[in-house]
VOPAGU-2260 file (C-alpha; in pm, 1 decimal, decimal comma):
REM VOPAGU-2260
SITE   aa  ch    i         X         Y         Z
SITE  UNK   A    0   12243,7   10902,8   10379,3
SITE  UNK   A    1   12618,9   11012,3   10218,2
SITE  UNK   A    2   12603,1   11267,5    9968,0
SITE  UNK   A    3   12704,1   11028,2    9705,7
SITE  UNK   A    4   12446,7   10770,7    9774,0
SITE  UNK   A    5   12212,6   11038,5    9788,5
SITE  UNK   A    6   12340,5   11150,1    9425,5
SITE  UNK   A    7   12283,3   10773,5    9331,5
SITE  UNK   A    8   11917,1   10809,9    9462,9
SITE  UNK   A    9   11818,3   11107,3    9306,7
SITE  UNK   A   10   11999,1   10988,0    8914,8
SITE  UNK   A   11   11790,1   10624,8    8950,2
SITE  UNK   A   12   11442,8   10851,1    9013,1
SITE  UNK   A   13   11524,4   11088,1    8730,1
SITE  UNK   A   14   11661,9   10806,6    8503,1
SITE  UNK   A   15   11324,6   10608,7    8588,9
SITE  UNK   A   16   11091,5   10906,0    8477,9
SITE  UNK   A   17   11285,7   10962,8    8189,9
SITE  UNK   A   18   11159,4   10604,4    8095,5
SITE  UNK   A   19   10829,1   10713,2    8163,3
SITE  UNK   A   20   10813,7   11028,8    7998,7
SITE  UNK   A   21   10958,5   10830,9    7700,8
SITE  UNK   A   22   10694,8   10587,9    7680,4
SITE  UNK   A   23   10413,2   10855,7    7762,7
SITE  UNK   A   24   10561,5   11057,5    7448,7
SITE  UNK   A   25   10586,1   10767,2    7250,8
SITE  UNK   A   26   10262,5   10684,4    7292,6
SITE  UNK   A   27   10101,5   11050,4    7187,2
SITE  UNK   A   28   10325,1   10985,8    6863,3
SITE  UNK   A   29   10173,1   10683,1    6770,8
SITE  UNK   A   30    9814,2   10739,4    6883,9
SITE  UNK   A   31    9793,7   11127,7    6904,3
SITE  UNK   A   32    9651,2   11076,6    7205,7
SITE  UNK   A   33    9769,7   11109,3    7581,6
SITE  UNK   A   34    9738,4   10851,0    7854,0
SITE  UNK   A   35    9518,6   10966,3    8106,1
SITE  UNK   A   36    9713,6   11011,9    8474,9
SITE  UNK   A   37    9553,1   10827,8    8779,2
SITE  UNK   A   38    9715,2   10925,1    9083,9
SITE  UNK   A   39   10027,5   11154,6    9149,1
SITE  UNK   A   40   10372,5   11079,1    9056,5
SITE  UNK   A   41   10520,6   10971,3    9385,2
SITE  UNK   A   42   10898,0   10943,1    9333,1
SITE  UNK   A   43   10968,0   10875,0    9744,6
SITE  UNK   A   44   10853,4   10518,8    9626,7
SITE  UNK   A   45   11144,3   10457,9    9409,0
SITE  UNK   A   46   11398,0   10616,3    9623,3
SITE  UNK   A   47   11290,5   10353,9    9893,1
SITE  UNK   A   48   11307,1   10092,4    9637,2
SITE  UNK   A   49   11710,6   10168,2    9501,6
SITE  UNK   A   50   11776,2   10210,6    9923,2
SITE  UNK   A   51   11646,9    9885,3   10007,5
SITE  UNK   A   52   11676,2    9663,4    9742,0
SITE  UNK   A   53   11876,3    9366,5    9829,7
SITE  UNK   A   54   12013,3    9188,0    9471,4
SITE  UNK   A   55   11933,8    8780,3    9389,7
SITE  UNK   A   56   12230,6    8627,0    9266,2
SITE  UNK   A   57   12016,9    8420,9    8975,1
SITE  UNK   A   58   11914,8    8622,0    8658,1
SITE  UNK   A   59   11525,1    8514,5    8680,6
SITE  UNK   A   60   11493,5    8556,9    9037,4
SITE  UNK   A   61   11648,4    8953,4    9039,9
SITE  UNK   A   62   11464,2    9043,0    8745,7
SITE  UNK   A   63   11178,8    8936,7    8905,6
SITE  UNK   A   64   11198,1    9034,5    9197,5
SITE  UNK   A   65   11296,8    9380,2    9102,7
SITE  UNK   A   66   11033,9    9411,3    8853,5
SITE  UNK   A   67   10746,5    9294,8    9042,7
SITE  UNK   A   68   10874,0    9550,5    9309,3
SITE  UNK   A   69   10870,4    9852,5    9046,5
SITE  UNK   A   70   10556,9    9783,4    8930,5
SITE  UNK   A   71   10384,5    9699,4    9246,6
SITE  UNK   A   72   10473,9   10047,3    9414,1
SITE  UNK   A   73   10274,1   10219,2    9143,1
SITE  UNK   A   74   10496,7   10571,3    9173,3
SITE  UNK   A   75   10429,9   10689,9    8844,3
SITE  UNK   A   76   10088,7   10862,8    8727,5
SITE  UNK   A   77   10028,6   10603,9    8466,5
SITE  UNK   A   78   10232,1   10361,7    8223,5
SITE  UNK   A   79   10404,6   10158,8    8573,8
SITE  UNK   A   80   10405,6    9812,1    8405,3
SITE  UNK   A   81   10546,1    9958,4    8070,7
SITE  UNK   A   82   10810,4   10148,5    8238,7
SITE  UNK   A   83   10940,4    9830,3    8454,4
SITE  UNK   A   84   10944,1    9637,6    8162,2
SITE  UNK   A   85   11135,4    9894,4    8009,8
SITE  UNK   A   86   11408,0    9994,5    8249,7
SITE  UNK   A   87   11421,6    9562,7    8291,8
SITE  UNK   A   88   11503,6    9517,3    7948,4
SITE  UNK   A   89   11782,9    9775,2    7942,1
SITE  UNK   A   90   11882,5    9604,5    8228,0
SITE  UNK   A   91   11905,9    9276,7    8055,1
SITE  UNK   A   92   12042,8    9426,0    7751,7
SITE  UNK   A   93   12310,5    9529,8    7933,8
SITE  UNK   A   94   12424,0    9171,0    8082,8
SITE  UNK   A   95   12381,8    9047,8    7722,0
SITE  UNK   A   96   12010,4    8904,6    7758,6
SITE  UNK   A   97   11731,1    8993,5    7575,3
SITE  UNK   A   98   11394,1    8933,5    7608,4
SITE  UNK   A   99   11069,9    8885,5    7401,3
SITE  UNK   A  100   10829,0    9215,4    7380,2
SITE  UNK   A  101   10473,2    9271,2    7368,3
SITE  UNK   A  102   10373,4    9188,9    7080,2
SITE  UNK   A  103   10613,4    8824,4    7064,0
SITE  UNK   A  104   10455,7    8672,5    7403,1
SITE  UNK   A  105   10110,2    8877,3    7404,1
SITE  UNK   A  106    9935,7    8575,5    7556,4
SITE  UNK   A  107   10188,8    8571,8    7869,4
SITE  UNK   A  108   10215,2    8925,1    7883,2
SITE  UNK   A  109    9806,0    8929,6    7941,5
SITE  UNK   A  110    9764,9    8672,7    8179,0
SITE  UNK   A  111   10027,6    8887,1    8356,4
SITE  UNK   A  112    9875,2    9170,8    8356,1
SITE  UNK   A  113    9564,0    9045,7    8450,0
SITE  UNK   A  114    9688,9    8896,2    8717,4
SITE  UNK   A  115    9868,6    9147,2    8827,9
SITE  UNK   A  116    9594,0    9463,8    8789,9
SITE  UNK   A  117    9350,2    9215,5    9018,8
SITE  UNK   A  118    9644,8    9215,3    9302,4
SITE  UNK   A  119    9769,3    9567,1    9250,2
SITE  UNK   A  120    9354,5    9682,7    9306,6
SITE  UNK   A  121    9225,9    9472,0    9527,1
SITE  UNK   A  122    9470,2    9310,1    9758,9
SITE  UNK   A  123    9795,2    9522,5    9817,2
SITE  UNK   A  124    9698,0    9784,4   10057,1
SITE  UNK   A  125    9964,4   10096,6    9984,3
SITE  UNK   A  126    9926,7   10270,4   10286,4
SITE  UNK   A  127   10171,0    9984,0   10415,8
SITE  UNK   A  128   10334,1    9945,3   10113,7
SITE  UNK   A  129   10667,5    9980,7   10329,0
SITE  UNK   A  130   10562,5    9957,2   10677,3
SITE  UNK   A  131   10753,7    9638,7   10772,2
SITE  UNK   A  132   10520,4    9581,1   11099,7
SITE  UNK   A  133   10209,9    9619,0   10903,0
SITE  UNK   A  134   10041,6    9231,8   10970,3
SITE  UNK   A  135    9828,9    9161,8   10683,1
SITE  UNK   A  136    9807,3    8809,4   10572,6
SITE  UNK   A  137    9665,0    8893,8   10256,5
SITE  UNK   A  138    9854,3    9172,2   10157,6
SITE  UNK   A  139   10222,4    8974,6   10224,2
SITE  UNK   A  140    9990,4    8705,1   10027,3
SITE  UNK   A  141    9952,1    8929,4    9780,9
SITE  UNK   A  142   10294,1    9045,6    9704,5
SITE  UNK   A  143   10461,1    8688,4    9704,9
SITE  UNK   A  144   10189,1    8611,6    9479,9
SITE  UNK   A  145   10296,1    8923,1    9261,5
SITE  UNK   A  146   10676,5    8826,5    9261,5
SITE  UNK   A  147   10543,6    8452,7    9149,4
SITE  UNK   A  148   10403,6    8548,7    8898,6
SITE  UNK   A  149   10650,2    8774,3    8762,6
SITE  UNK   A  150   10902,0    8488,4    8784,2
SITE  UNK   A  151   10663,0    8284,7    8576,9
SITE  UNK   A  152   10655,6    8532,6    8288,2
SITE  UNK   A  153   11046,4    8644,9    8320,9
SITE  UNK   A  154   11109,6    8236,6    8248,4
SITE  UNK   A  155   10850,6    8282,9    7917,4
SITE  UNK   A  156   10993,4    8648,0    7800,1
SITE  UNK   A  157   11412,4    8585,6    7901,3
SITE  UNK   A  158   11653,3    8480,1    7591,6
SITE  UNK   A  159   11909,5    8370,7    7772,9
SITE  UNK   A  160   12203,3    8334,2    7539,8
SITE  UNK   A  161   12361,1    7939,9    7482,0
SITE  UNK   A  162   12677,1    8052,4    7704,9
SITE  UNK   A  163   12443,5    8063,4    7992,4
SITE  UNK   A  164   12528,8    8366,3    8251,8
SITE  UNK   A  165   12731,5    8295,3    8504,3
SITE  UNK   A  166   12687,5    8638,5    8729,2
SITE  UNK   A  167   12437,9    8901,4    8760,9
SITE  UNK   A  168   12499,7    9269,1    8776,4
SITE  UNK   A  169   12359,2    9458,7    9080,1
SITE  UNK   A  170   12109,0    9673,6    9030,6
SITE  UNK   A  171   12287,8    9968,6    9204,6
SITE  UNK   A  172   12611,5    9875,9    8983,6
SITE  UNK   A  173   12392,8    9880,8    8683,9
SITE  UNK   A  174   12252,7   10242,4    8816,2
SITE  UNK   A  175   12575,1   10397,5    8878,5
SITE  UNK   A  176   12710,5   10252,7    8524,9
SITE  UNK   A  177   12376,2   10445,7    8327,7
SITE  UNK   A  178   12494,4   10735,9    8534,2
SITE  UNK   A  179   12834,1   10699,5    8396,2
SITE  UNK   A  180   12750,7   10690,6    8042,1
SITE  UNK   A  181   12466,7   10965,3    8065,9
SITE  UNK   A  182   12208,5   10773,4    7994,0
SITE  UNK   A  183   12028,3   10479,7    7844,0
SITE  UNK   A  184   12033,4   10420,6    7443,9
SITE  UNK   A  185   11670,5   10491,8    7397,2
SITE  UNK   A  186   11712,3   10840,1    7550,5
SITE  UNK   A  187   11991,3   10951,9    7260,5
SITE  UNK   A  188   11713,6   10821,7    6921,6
């Protein structure tokens, strides 16, 4: 791996905890309580993510995809699904999309979630998370099923302006701009 792609690497998995610490601290602010950590922060699972992530060339389909991939790798100790949605929406933000929170579309949020706890438990096996001759039928089930699903809500929760969008920005382009500027706006409040 070059040096600078390397760089690129390591600023996406710092960036991408920064969300998380974000929400975790947000969340002791407004509850005085912390969420409990599950498992070990595992940032090798996003650096494989920004190395092979390929980019969709339609709005709903890379948001999806990319989403459903962040969240089903489960790298952080808590707070994954949050911290997708979060790092998604700056992403939209930044093509000039928005898109509905929590509290706007809580019904297709839940069914979401739902969903996508019972696949995330019960039928991804993580040990082959990225082994790409690992021949489970249910677990590549599993994740197309995950990605589906995704798609579904990202067509409920996406305000696509009237003007339409005519391109999508990569996700590395989007990376390296963030690293550019410093940082995302939530980081600077």
């Amino acid at each position: 791996m070059s040096h600078s792609c390397e760089k690129s690497v390591n600023h996406f998995v710092t960036l991408y905890y920064q969300i998380y610490l974000f929400i975790i601290n947000d969340f002791k602010r407004r509850t005085g309580e912390n969420l409990k950590e599950y498992k070990e922060y595992e940032p090798a699972y996003l650096k494989k993510i920004y190395v092979d992530y390929i980019d969709k060339s339609n709005l709903i389909d890379q948001v999806s995809q990319l989403t459903s991939k962040l969240i089903v790798i489960q790298a952080l100790p808590n707070a994954n699904h949050r911290t997708a949605f979060l790092f998604v929406k700056y992403y939209l933000k930044k093509q000039g999309v928005d898109m509905h929170i929590y509290r706007e579309k809580k019904r297709s949020y839940d069914r979401f979630y739902e969903k996508s706890k019972f696949l995330i438990e019960r039928e991804i096996n993580h040990l082959h998370l990225f082994n790409d001759s690992y021949m489970d039928v249910q677990h590549d089930q599993a994740l197309r099923e995950h990605e589906k699903s995704m798609k579904q809500l990202m067509k409920e929760i996406i305000i696509i302006p009237q003007s339409g969008i005519r391109t999508v920005e990569s996700f590395h382009s989007f990376v390296a701009s963030i690293n550019q500027s410093g940082s995302l706006p939530f980081l600077n409040q």
